[in-house]
N, C-alpha and C positions, 0 to 999 in steps of 0.2 A: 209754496202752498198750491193748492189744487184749484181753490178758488178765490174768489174775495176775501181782500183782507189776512187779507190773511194777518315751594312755598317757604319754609324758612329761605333767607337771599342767598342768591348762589354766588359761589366764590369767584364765577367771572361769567361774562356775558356771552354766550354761545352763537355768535353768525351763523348762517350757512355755509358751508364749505364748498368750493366748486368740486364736480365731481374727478374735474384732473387731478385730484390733488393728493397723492398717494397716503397711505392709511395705515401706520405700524398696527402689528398681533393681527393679522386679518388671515393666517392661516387653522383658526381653529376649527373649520368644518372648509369638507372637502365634498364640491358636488359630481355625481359622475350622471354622465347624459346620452339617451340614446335617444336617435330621431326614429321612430317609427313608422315615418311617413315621410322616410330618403328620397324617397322615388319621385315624388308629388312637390317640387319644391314652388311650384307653381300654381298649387292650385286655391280651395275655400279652406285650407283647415291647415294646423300645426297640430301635431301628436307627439308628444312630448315625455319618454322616462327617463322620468328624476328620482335620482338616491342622493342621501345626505349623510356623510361618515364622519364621526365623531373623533378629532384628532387628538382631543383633550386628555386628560388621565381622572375624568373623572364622569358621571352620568348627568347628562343638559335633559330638565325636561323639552320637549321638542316644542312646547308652549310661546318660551324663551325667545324662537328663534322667525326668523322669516325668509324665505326661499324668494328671488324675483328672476323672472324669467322677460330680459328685455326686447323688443320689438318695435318694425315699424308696418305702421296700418296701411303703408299708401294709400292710402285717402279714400279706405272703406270706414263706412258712417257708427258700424259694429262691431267689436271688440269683445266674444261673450265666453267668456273660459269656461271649464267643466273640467270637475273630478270623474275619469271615466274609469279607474279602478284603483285601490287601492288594498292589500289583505292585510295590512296591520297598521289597526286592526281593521279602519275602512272608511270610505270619501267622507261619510258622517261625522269625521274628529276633523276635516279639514274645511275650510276656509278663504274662498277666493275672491278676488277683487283686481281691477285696473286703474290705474292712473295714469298721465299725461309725463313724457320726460322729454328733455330737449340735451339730446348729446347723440353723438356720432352712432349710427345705428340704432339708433330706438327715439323714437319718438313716444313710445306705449310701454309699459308691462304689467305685466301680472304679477299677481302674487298670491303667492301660499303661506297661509300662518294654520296652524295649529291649536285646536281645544286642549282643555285638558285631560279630555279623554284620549288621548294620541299614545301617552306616557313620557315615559326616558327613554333618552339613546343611551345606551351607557356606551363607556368608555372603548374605542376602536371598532363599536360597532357602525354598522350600514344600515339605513335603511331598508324596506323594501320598496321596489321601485313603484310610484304614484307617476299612472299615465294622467298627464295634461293634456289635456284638447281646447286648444283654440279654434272661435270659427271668426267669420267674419261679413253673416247675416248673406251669405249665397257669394258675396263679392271676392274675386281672385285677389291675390294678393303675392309677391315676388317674398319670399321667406328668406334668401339667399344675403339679403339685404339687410337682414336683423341682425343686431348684434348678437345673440345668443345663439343662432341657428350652427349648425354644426351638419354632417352628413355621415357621422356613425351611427353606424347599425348595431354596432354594440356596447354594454356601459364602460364608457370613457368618461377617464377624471376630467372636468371640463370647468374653466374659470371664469369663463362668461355667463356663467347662470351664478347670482351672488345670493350671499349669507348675512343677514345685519340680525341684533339685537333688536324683538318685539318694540321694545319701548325706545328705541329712537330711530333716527332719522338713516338711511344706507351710509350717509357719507360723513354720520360722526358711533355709529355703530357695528362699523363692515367685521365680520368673521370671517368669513372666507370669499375669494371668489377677486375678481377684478371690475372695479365699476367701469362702465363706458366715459368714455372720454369727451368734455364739452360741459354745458349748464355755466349761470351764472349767478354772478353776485346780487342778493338784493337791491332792489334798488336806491337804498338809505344805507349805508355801509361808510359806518359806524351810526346810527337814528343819532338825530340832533340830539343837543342839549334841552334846545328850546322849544319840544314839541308844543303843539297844540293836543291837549288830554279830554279825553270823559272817562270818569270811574267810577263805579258806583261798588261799596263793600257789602251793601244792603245790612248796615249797623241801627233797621231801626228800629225803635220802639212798636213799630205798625204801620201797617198802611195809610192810618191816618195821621201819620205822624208829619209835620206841615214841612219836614224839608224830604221827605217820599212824594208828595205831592207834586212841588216845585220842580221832581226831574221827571217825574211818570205817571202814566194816567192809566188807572184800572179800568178796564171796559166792559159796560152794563147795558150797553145799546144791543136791539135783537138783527142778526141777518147771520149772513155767511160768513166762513165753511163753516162745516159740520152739519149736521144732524136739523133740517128744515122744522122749525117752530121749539129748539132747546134754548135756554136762556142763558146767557154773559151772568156770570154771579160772582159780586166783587168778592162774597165771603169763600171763595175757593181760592183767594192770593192773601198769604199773610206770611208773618216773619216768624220762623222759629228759632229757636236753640238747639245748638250741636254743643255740647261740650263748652268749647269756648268761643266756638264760631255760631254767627249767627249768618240765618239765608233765607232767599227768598222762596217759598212754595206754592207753585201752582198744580190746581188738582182740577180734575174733571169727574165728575160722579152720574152717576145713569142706577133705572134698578131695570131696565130694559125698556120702558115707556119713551116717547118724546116730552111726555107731561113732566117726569122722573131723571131727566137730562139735562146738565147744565156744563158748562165749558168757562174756562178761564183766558183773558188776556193782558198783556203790561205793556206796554210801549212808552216810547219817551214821548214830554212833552213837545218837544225840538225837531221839526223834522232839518236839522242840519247835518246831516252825515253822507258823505259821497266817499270820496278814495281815501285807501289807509287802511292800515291794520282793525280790525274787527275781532274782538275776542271775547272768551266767556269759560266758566269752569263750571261745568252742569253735572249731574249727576242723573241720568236715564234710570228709568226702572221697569223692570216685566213685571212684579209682582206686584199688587195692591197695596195701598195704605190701608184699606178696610175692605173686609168683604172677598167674594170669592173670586179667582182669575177667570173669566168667560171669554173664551178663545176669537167667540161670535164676534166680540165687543173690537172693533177697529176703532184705536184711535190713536192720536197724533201728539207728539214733543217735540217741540219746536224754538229754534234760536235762529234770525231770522233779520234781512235788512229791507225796510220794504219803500216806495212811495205809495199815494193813496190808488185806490186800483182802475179810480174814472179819472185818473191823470190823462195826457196824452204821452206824458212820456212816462209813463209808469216802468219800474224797474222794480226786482223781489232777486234779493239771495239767499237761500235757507237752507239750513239744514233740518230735517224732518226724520226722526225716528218712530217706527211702528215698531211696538215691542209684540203687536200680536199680528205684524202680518197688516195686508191689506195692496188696495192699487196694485193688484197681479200676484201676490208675493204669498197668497196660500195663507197659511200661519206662519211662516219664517219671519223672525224677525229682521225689520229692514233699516238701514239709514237711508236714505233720501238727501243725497246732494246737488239743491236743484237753483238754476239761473233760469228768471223769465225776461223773454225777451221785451224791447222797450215797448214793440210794435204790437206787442198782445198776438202776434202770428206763430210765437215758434217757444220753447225755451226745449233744454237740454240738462239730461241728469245724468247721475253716477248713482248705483244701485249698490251699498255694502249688506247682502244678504246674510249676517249674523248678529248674535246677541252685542247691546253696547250697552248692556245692563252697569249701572256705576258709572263714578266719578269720571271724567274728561275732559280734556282742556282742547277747547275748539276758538282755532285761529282761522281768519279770513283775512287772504287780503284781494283789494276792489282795486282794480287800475284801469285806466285805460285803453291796456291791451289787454283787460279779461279778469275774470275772476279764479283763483287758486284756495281754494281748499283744505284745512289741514285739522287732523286729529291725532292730538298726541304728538304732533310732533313731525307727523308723517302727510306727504301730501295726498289727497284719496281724489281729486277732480281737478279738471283745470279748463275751465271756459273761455274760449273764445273773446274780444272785443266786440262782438254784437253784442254781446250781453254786459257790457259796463254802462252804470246808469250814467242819465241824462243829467238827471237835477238829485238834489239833495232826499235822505232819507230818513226814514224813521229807525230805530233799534224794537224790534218786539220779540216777547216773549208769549211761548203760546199752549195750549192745551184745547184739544177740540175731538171727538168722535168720528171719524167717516159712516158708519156702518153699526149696529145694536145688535148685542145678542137678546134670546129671548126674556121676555119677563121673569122676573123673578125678585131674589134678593138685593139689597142695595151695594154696591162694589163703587168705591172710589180709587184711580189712577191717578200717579204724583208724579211730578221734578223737582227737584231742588238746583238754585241757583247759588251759586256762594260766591261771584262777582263778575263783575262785565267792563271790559276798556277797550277805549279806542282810541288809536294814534293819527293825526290826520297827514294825511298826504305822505305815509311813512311807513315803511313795509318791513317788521318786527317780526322773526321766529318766532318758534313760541317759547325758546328758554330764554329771550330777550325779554318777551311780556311778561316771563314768572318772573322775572328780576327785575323789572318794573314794579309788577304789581307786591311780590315784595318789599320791594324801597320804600310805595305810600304805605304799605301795613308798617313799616318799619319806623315809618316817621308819624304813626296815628294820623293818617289823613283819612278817612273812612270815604270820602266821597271828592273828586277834583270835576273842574267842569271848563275848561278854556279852549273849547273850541268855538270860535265866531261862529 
């Protein structure tokens, strides 16, 4: 936060795999790599053409796939990739982002996924080649040093730029390509028997329902963030019906006034929560529950670990989706994965500038040595140990305005929750916490609570 305050069970538990760990079928796409920018290996920038050819006997939409190009920062503070051309059909179907990696040659990389406006490759086809530009905020950086760097001038088949499946992780989905060597085991490897649990199914009748109450407090007090003089309005958090599932929904509704503004909050009533897996399956949305989308209208979805903010040791890890933009980002929709520091002097984020419209399954885990990151499966930040809290924290959920478009019609924004766990002191992928959270669905536990 910016300011105050802020499925069926799987047939077997999925670890993390180290990345040494060689990877059968991973020649289905082949990337070939030209450096554009041979000559400079020392200077502020990587230029980088990448083609991806399709070895299959059959057409992959390019959706499917993700392109990572690995690196090390040497110890510049900026890391900002850019689609600098692309003709088929153009950098607007693509999709870039960085994250933290710890193995031989790359500390960093990038990555390329694909809308689905991109298309198919069909079958033995190539690409065309999408120049990459790294910078690194004016600071020199030795590129020689990357694992991925190469010094062809021309496209060359090249297996250090890798190929994983959109929906998992590089090193239990590789298609082509050779991961870097290094990375480790979670730190729980095999998670206990006997964790310490919070779970909440959100199975209830209503917010007023007296064992909703007992784990979470809906908040009707007036202050920050959002929108100076809008009001906490409990009746924006209530339980719906899906089908067979029920969840929780928080909405924020504005008709462009402050008078017209209200925001929604949940948090537990416990603030017990420090290290350990952190998790939750949300469902983000760009489009409205009611009423018209207004581009003007900035505001915030939020899953989120916080202490209170006049702590002295105050601590916050969140994730923050802007479906309309907002804090720099224009209209592009943004996620926001951000650590505040304890000292209130600094914190530090990772910026996923695309839609995460839809269901998600978002894992955190909080250590010691830092906070890490994960959507879907995939790591997207990885913070430092400045940023691991001091004291214990609260779980919130959130929904709140930055910004109003103008007056007009009434328009309400949603999320939907459909459940939240936490492991303590225990550091759970996240095909380990679907098969958790499986087992209590499996066993009608709707709601577990044994953390001290």
């Amino acid at each position: 936060m910016k300011t105050i305050w802020k499925q069926s069970l799987l047939a077997a538990m999925s670890l993390v795999v180290p990345l040494s760990e060689s990877l059968a079928g991973t020649a289905d796409f082949t990337v070939q790599y030209q450096n554009y920018n041979a000559a400079g290996p020392n200077d502020d920038i990587i230029e980088a053409g990448i083609q991806v050819r399709n070895n299959t006997s059959a057409a992959i939409p390019l959706s499917n796939i993700v392109v990572r190009y690995w690196l090390t920062k040497n110890g510049a503070t900026t890391v900002a990739p850019a689609c600098w051309w692309w003709n088929a059909p153009s950098c607007s179907a693509i999709s870039l982002s960085t994250g933290s990696a710890s193995a031989t040659g790359a500390d960093q990389y990038v990555e390329i996924r694909f809308t689905s406006a991109a298309g198919s490759l069909a079958a033995g086809a190539t690409t065309a080649p999408i120049d990459l530009g790294v910078t690194f905020g004016g600071a020199t950086v030795n590129e020689t040093d990357d694992y991925s760097y190469g010094n062809q001038t021309v496209p060359t088949d090249w297996s250090r730029i890798t190929v994983h499946d959109a929906g998992s992780a590089p090193t239990g989905g590789l298609r082509g390509g050779t991961l870097p060597t290094g990375g480790t085991n979670p730190p729980t490897d095999p998670p206990p028997s006997n964790l310490a649990e919070f779970f909440d199914d959100f199975t209830y009748s209503g917010t007023g329902d007296a064992a909703f109450t007992n784990l979470w407090t809906v908040r009707t007090y007036a202050g920050g963030p959002g929108v100076s003089g809008a009001t906490w309005s409990a009746s924006n958090v209530s339980i719906v019906t899906e089908g067979s599932d029920r969840l929780m929904r928080l909405r924020a509704t504005t008709n462009g006034t402050t008078a017209g503004t209200s925001h929604s909050e949940v948090l537990t009533q416990a603030q017990k929560f420090r290290f350990g897996t952190y998790a939750t399956r949300m469902r983000f949305r760009d489009t409205p529950l009611s009423g018209t989308r207004v581009f003007a209208d900035k505001y915030v979805e939020t899953f989120f670990a916080l202490t209170p903010y006049s702590s002295p040791s105050y601590s916050e890890q969140d994730y923050e989706y802007l479906p309309n933009g907002g804090w720099g980002q224009g209209n592009t929709p943004t996620m926001f994965l951000t650590s505040f520091d304890k000292n209130k002097t600094a914190s530090t984020s990772a910026r996923l500038a695309y839609s995460h419209d839809g269901w998600h399954t978002l894992v955190l885990h909080v250590t010691p040595s830092g906070n890490v990151y994960h959507i879907d499966g995939v790591e997207r930040a990885n913070h430092s140990s400045q940023f691991s809290p001091l004291i214990n924290q609260f779980l919130d959920f959130q929904m709140w305005f930055i910004e109003l478009g103008a007056s007009g019609g009434a328009r309400t924004y949603f999320e939907d929750v459909d459940w939240v766990y936490f492991a303590k002191d225990a550091y759970l992928d996240t095909n380990t916490v679907n098969a958790k959270v499986s087992s209590l669905r499996g066993a009608s536990i709707p709601r577990k609570d044994t953390v001290p």
